[in-house]
C-alpha positions in Angstrom: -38.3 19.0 -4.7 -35.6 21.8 -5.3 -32.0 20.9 -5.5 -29.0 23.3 -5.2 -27.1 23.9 -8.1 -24.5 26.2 -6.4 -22.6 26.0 -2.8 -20.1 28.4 -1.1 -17.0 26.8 0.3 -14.7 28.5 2.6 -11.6 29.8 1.3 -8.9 31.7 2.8 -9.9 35.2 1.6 -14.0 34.1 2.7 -16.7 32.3 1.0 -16.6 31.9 -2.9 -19.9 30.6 -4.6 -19.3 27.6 -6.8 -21.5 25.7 -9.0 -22.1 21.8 -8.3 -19.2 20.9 -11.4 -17.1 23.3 -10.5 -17.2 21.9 -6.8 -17.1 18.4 -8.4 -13.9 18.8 -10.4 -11.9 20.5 -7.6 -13.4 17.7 -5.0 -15.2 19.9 -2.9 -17.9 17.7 -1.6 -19.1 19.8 1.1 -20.0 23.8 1.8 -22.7 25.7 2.6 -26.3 26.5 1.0 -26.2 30.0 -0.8 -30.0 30.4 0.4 -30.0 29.6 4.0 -26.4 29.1 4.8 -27.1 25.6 6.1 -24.3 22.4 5.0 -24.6 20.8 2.5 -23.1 17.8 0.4 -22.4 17.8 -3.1 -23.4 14.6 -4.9 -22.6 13.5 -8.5 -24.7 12.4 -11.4 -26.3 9.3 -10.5 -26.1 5.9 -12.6 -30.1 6.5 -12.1 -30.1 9.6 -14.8 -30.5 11.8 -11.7 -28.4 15.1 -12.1 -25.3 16.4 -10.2 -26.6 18.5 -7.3 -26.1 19.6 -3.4 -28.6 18.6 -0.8 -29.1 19.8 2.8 -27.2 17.6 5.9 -30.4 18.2 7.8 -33.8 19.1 6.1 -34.6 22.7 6.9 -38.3 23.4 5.7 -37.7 27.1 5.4 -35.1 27.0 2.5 -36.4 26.5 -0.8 -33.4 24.7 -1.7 -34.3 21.9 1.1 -35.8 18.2 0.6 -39.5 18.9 2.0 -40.3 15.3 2.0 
């Protein structure tokens, strides 16, 4: 199962690629997937261990970034 470790956020000059900290710390929770341009959500590291990462709004099996559950 891959998870995004970078997003693009829309800015006022176009999209700028951010990692999932950087997004974190300027509390961008939202943006787009660098692969296939879907939305995505940024989610912080979990009190489970599990890293800070973005996941797809909707599954899309033909991005490698995507939940393929």
């Amino acid at each position: 199962m891959a998870k995004g470790t970078t997003i693009e956020i829309q800015t006022p000059t176009g999209w700028q690629t951010l990692t999932v900290a950087d997004a974190i710390e300027r509390n961008e929770r939202r943006g787009r997937c660098v692969e296939c341009k879907n939305p995505v959500r940024v989610h912080r590291t979990g009190r489970n261990g599990m890293a800070a990462h973005a996941e797809h709004l909707k599954r899309n099996p033909e991005c490698s970034l995507s939940d393929h559950l």
